[in-house]
NUBASE-406247 format. One record per residue: x negated, y negated, z of N, C-alpha, C in turn; residue in one letter; residue number from 1. Coordinates in nm, 2 decimals, decimal comma, always signed. Layout:
BEGIN
<zaba n_x="X" n_y="Y" n_z="Z" ca_x="X" ca_y="Y" ca_z="Z" c_x="X" c_y="Y" c_z="Z" residu="A" num="NUM"/>
...
***
This chain:
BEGIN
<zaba n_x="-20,95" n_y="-15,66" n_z="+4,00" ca_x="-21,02" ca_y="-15,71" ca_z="+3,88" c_x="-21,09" c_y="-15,84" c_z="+3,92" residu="X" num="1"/>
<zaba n_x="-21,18" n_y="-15,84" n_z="+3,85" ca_x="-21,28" ca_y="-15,96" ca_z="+3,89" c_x="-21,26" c_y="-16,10" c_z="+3,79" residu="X" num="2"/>
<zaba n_x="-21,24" n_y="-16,19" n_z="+3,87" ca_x="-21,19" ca_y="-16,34" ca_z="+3,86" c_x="-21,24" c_y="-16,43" c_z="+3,86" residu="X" num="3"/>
<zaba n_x="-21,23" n_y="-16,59" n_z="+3,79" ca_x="-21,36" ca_y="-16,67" ca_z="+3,82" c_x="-21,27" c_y="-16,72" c_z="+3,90" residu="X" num="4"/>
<zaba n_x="-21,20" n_y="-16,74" n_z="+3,98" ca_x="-21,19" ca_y="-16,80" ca_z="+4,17" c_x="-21,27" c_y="-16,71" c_z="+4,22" residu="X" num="5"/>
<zaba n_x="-21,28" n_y="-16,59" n_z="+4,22" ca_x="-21,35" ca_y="-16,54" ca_z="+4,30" c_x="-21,48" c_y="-16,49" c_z="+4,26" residu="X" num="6"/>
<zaba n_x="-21,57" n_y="-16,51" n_z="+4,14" ca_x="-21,67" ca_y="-16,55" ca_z="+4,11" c_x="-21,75" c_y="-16,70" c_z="+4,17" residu="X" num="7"/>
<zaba n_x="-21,63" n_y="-16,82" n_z="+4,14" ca_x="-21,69" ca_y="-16,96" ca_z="+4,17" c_x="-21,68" c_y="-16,93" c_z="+4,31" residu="X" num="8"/>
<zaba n_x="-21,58" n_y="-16,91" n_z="+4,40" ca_x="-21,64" ca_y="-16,94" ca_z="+4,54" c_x="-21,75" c_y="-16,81" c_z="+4,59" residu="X" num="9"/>
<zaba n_x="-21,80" n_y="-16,72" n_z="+4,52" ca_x="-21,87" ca_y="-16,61" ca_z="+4,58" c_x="-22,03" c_y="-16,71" c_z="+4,52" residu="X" num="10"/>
<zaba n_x="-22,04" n_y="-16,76" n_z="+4,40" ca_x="-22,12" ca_y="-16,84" ca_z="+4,35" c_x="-22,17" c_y="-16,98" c_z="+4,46" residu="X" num="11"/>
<zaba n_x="-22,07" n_y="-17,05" n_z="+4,49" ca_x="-22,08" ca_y="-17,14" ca_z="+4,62" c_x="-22,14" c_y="-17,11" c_z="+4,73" residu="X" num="12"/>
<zaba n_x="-22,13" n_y="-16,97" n_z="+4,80" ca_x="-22,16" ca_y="-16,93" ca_z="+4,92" c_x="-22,26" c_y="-16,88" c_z="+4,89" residu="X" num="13"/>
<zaba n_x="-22,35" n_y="-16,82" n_z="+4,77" ca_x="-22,51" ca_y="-16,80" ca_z="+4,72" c_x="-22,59" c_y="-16,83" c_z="+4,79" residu="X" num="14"/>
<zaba n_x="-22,54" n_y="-16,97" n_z="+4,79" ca_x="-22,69" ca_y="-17,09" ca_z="+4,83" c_x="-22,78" c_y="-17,15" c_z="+4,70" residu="X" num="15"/>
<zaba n_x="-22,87" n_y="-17,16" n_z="+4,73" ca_x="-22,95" ca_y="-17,28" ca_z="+4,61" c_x="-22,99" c_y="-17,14" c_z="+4,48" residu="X" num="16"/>
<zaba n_x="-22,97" n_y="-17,16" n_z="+4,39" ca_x="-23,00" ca_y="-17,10" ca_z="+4,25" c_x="-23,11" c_y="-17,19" c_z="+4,15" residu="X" num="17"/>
<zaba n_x="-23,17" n_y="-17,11" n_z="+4,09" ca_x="-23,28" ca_y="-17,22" ca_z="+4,07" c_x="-23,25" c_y="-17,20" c_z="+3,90" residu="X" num="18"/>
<zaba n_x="-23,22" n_y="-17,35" n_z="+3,83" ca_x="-23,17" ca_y="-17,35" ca_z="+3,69" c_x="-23,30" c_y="-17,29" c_z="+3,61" residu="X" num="19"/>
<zaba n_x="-23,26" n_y="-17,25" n_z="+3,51" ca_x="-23,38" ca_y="-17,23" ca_z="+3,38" c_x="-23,33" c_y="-17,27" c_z="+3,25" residu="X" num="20"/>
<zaba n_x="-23,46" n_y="-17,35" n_z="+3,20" ca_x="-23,45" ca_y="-17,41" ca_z="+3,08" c_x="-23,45" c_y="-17,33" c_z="+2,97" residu="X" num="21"/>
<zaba n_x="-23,38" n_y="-17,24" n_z="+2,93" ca_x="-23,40" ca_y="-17,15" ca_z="+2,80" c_x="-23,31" c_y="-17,12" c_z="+2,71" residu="X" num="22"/>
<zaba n_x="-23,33" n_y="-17,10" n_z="+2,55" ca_x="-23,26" ca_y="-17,10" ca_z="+2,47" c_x="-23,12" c_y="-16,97" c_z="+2,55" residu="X" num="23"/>
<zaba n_x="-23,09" n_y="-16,97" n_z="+2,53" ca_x="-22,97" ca_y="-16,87" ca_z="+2,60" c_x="-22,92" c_y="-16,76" c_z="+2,45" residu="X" num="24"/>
<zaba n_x="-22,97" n_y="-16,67" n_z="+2,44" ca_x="-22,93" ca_y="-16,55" ca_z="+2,37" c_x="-22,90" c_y="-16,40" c_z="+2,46" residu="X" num="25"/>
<zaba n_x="-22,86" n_y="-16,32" n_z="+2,37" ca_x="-22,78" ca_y="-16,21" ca_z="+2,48" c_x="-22,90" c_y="-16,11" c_z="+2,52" residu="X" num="26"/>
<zaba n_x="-22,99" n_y="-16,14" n_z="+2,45" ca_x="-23,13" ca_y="-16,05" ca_z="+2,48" c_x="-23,17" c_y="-16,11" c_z="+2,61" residu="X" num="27"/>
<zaba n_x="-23,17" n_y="-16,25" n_z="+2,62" ca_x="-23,24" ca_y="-16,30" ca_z="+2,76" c_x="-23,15" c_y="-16,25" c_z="+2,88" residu="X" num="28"/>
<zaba n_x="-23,06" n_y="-16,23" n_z="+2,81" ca_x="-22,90" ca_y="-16,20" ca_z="+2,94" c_x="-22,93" c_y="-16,06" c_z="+2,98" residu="X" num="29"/>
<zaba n_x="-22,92" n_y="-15,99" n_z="+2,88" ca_x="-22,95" ca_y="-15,84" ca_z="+2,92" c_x="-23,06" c_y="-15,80" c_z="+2,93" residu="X" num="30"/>
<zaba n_x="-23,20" n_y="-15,82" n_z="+2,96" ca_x="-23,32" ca_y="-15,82" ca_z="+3,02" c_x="-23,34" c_y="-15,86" c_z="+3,16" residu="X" num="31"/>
<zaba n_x="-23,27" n_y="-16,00" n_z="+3,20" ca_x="-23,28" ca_y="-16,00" ca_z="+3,30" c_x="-23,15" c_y="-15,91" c_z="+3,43" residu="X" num="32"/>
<zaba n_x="-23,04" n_y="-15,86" n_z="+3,36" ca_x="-23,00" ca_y="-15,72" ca_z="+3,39" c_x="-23,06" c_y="-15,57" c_z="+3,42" residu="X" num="33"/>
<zaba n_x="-23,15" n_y="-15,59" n_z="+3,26" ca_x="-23,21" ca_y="-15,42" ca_z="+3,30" c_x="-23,27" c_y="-15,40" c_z="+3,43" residu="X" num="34"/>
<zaba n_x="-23,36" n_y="-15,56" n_z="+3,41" ca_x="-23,47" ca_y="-15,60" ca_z="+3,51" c_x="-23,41" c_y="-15,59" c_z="+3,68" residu="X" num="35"/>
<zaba n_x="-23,32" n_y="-15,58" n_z="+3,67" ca_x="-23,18" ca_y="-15,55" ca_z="+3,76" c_x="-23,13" c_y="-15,47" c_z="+3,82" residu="X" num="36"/>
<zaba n_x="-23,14" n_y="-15,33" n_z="+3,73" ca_x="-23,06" ca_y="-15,25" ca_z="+3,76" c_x="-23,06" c_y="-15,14" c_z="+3,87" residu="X" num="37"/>
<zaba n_x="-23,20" n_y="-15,16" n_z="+3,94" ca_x="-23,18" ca_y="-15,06" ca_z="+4,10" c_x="-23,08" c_y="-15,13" c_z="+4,19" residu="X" num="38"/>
<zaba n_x="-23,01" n_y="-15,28" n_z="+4,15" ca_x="-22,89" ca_y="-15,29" ca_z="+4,26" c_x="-22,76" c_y="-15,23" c_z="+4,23" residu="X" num="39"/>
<zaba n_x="-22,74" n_y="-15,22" n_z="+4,07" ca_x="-22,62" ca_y="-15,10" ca_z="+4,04" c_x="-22,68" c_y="-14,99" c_z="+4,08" residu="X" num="40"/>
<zaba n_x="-22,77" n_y="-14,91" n_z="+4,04" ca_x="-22,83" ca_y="-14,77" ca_z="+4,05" c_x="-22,75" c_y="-14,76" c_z="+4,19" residu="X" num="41"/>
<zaba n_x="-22,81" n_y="-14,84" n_z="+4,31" ca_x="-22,76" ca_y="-14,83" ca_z="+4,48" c_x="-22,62" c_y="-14,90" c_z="+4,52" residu="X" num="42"/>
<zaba n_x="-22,55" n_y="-15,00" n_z="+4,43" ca_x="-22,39" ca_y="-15,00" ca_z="+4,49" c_x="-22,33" c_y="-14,99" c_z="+4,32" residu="X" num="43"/>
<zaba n_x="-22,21" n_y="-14,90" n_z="+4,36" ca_x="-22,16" ca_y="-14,83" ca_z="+4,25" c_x="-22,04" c_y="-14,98" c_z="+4,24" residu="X" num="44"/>
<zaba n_x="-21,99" n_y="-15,08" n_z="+4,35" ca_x="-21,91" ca_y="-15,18" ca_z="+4,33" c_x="-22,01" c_y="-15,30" c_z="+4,29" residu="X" num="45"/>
<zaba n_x="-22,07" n_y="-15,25" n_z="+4,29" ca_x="-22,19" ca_y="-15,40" ca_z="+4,17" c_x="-22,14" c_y="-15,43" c_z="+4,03" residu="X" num="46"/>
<zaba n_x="-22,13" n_y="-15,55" n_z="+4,00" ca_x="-22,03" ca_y="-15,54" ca_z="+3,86" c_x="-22,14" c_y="-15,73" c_z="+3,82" residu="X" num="47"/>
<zaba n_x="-22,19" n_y="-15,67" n_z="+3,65" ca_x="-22,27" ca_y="-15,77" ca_z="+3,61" c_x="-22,24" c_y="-15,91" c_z="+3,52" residu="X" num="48"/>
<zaba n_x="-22,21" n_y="-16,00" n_z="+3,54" ca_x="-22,12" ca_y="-16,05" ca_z="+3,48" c_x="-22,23" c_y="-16,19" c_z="+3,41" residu="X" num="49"/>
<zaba n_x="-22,14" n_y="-16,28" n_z="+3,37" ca_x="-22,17" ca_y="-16,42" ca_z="+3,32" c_x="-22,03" c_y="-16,53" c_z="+3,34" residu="X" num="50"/>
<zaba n_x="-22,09" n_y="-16,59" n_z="+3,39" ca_x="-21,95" ca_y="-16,73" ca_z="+3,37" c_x="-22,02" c_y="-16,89" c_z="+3,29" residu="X" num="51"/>
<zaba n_x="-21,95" n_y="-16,87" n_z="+3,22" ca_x="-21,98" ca_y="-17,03" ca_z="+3,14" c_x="-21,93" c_y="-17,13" c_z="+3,21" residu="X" num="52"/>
<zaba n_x="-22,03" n_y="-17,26" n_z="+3,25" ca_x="-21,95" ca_y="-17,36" ca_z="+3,31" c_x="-21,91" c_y="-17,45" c_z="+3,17" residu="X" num="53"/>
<zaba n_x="-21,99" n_y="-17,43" n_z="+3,06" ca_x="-21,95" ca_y="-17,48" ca_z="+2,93" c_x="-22,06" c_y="-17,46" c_z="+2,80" residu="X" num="54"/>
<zaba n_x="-22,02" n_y="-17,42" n_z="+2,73" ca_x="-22,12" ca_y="-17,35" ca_z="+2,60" c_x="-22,07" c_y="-17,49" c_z="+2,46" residu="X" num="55"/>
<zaba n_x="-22,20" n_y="-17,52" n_z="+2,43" ca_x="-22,14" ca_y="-17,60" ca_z="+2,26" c_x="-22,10" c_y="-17,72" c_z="+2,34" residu="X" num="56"/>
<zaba n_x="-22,07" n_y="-17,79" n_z="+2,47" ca_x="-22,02" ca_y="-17,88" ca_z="+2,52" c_x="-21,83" c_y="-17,83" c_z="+2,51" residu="X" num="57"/>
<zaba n_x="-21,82" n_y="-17,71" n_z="+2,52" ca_x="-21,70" ca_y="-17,66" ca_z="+2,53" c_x="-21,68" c_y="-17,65" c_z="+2,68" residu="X" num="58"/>
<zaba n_x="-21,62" n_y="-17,67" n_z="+2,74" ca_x="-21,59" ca_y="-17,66" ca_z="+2,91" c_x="-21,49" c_y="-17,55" c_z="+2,94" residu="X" num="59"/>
<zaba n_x="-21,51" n_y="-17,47" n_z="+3,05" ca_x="-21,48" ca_y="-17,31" ca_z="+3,03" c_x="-21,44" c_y="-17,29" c_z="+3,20" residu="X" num="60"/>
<zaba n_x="-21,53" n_y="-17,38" n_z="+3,30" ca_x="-21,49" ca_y="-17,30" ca_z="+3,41" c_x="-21,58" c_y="-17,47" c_z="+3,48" residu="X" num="61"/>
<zaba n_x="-21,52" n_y="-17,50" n_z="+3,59" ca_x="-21,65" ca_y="-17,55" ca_z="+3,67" c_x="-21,69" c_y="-17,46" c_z="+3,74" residu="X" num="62"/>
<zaba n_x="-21,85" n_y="-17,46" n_z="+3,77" ca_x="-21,92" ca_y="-17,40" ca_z="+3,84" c_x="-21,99" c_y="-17,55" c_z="+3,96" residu="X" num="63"/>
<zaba n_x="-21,93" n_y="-17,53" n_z="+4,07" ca_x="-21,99" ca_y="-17,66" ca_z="+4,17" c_x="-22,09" c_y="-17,59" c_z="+4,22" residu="X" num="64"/>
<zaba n_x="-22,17" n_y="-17,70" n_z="+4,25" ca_x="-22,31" ca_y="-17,63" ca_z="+4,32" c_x="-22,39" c_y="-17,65" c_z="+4,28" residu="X" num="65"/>
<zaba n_x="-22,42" n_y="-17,60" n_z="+4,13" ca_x="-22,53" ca_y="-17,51" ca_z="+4,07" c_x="-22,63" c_y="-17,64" c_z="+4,00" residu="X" num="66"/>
<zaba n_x="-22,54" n_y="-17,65" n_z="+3,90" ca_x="-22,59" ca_y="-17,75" ca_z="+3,81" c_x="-22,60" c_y="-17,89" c_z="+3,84" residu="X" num="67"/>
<zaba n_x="-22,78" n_y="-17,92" n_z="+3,86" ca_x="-22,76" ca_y="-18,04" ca_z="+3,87" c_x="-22,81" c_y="-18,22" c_z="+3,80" residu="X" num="68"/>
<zaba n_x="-22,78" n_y="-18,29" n_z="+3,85" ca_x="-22,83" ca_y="-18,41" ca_z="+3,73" c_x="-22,96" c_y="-18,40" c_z="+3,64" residu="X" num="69"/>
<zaba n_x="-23,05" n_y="-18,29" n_z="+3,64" ca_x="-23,10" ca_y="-18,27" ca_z="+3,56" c_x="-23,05" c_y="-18,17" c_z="+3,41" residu="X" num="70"/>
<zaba n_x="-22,94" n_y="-18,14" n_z="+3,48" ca_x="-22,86" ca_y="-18,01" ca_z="+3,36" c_x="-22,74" c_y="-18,06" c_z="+3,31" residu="X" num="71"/>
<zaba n_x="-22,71" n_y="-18,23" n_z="+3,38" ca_x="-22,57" ca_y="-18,30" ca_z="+3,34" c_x="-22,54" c_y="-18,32" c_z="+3,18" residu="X" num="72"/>
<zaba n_x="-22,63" n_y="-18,29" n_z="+3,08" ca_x="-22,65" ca_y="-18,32" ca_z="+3,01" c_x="-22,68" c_y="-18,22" c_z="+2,89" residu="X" num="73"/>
<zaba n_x="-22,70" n_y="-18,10" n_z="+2,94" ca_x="-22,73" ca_y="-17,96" ca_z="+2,89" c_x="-22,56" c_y="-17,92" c_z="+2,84" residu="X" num="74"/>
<zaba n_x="-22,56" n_y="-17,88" n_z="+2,70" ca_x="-22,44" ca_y="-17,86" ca_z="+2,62" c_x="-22,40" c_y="-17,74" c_z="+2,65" residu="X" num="75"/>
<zaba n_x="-22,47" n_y="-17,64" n_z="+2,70" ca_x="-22,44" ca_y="-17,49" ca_z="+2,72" c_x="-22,51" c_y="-17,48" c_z="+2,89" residu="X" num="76"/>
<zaba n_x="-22,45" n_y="-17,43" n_z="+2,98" ca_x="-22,45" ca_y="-17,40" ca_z="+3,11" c_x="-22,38" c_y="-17,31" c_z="+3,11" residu="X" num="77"/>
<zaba n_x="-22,44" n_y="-17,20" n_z="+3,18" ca_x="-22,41" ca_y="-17,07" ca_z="+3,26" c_x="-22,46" c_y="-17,04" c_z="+3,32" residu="X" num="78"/>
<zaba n_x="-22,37" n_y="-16,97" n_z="+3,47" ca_x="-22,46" ca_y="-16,85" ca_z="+3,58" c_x="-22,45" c_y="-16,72" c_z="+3,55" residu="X" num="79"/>
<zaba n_x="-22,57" n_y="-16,65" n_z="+3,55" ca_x="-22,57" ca_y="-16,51" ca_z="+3,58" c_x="-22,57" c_y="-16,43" c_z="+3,65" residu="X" num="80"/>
<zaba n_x="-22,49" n_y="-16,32" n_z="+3,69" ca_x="-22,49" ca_y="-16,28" ca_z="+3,84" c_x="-22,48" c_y="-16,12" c_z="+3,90" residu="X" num="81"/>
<zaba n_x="-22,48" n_y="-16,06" n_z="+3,97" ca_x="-22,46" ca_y="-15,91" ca_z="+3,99" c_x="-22,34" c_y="-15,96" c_z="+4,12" residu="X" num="82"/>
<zaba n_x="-22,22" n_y="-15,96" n_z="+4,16" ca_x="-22,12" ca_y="-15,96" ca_z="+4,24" c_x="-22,08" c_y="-15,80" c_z="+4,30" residu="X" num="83"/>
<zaba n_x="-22,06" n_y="-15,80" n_z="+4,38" ca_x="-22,00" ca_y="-15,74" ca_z="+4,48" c_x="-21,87" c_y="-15,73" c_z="+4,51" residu="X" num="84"/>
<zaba n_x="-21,82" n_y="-15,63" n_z="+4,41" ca_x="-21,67" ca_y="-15,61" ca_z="+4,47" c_x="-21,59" c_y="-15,60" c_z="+4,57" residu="X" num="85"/>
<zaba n_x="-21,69" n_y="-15,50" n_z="+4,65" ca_x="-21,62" ca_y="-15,42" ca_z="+4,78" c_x="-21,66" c_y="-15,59" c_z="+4,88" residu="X" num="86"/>
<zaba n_x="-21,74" n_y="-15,66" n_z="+4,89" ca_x="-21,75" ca_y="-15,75" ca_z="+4,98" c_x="-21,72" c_y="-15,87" c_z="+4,93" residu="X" num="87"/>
<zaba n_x="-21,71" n_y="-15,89" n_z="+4,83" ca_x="-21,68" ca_y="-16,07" ca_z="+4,76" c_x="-21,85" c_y="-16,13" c_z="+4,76" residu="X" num="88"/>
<zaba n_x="-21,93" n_y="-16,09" n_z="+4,75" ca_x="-22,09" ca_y="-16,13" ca_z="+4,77" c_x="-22,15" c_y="-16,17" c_z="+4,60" residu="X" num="89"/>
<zaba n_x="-22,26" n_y="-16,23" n_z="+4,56" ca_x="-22,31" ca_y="-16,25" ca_z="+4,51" c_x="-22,48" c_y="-16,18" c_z="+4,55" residu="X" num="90"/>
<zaba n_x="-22,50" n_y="-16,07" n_z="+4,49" ca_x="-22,61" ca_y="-16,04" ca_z="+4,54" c_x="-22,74" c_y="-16,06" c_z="+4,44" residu="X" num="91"/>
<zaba n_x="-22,70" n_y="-16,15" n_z="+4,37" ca_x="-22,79" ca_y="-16,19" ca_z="+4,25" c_x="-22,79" c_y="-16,22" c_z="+4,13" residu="X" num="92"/>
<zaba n_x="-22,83" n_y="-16,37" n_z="+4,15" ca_x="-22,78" ca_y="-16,44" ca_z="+4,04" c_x="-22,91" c_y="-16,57" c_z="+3,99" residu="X" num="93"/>
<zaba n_x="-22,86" n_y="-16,64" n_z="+3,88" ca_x="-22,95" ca_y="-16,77" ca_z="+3,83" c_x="-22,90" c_y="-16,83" c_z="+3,72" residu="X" num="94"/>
<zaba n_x="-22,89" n_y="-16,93" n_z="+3,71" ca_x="-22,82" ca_y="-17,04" ca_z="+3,63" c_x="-22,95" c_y="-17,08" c_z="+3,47" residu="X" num="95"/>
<zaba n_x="-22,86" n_y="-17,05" n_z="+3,39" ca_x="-22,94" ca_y="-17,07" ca_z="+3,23" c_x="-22,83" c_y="-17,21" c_z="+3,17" residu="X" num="96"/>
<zaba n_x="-22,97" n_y="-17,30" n_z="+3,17" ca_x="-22,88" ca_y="-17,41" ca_z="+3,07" c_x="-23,00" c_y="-17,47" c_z="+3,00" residu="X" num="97"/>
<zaba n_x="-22,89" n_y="-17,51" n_z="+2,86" ca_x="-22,98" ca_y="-17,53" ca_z="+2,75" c_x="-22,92" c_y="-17,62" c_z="+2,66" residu="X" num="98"/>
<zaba n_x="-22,98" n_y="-17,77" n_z="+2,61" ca_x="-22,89" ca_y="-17,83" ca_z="+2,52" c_x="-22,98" c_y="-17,78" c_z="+2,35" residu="X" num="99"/>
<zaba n_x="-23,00" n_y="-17,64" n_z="+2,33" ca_x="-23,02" ca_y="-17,57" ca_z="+2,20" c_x="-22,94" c_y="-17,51" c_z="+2,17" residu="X" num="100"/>
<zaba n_x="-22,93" n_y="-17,41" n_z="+2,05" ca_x="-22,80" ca_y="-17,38" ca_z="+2,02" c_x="-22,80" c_y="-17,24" c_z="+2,10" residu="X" num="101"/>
<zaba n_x="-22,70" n_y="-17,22" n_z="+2,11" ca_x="-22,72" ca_y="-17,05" ca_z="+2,20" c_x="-22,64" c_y="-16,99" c_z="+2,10" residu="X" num="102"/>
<zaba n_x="-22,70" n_y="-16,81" n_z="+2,14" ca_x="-22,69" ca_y="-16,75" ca_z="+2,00" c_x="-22,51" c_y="-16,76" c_z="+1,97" residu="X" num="103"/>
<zaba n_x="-22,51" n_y="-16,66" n_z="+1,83" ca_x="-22,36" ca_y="-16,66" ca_z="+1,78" c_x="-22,29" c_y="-16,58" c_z="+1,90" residu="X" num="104"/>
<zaba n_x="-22,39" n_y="-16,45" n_z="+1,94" ca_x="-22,30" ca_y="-16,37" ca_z="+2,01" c_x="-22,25" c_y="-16,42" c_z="+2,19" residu="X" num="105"/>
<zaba n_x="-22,36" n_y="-16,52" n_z="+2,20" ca_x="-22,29" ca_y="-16,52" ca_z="+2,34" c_x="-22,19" c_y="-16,62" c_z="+2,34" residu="X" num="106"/>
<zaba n_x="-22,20" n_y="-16,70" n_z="+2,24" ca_x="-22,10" ca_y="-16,78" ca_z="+2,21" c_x="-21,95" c_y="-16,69" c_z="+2,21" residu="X" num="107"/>
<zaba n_x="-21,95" n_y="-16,62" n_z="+2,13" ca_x="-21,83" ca_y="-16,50" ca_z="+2,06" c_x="-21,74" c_y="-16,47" c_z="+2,23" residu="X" num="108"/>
<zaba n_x="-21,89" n_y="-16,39" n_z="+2,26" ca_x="-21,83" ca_y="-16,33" ca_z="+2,40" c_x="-21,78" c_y="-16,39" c_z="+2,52" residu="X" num="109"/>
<zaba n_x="-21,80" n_y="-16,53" n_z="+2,52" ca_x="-21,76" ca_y="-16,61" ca_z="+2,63" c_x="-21,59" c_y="-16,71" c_z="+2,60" residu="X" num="110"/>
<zaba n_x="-21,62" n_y="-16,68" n_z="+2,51" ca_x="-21,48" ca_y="-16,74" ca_z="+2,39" c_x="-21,38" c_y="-16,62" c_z="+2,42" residu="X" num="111"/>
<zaba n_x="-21,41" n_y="-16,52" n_z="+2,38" ca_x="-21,29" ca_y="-16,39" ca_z="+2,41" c_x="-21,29" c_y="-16,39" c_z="+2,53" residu="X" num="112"/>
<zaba n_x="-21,38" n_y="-16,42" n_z="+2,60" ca_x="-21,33" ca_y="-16,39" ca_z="+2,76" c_x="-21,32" c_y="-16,49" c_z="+2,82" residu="X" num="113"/>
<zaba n_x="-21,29" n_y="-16,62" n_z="+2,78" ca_x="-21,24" ca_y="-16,75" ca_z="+2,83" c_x="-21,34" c_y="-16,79" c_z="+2,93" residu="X" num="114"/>
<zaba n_x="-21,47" n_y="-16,75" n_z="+2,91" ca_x="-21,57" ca_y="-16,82" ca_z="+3,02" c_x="-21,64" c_y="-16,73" c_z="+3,07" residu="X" num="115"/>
<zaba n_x="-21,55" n_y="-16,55" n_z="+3,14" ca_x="-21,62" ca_y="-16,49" ca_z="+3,21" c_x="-21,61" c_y="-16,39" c_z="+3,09" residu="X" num="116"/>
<zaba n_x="-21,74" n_y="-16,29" n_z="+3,13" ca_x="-21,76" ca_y="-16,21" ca_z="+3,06" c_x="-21,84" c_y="-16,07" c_z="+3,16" residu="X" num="117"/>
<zaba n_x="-21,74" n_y="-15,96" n_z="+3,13" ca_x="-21,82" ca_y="-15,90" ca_z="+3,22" c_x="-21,92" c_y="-15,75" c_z="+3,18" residu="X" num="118"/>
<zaba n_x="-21,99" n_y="-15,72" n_z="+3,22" ca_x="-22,13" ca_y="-15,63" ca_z="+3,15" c_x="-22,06" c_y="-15,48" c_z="+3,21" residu="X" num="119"/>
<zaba n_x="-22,09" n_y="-15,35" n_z="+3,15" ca_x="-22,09" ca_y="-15,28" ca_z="+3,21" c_x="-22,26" c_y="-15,16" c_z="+3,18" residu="X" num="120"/>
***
């Protein structure tokens, strides 16, 4: 089962992720998924997830690396990412942070899942 230890250090070993300034709702999450989807289509251990480093200024997970002095201040941070089971890899990912409100639902869903949340 997929874990944020093993999300955050698969996240670390990425390399540079480039933040975006956007209101964060689950439409923007799952679009840039669909937009996605020939890496599931071709590995069946592709698994699409989200980790909150902190939503609402709620703190959920650190995420080191990612976020930086320009996002120190952004109340909602999250990475998005397509991970790699069979290898522990991050094969694609990007960091959304935003001091707007982010919607009800992704709020909801990161709350039940203590930070990670995972897509099928």
């Amino acid at each position: 089962m997929l874990d944020m230890l093993a999300i955050g250090a698969a996240i670390l070993a990425f390399g540079h992720i480039a933040v975006l300034i956007v209101v964060i709702t689950m439409e923007a999450i799952s679009e840039w998924f669909k937009a996605r989807g020939r890496i599931k289509a071709q590995n069946a251990q592709a698994i699409a997830f989200t980790l909150a480093d902190r939503i609402k200024n709620k703190q959920y997970a650190e995420v080191s690396g990612v976020f930086g002095r320009a996002q120190s201040n952004a109340s909602t941070r999250i990475v998005q990412g397509i991970f790699d089971q069979r290898t522990g890899r991050i094969l694609d990912a990007r960091a959304l942070a935003s001091s707007r409100e982010p919607s009800a639902q992704v709020v909801q869903t990161h709350s039940a899942g203590a930070g990670l949340v995972v897509y099928s």
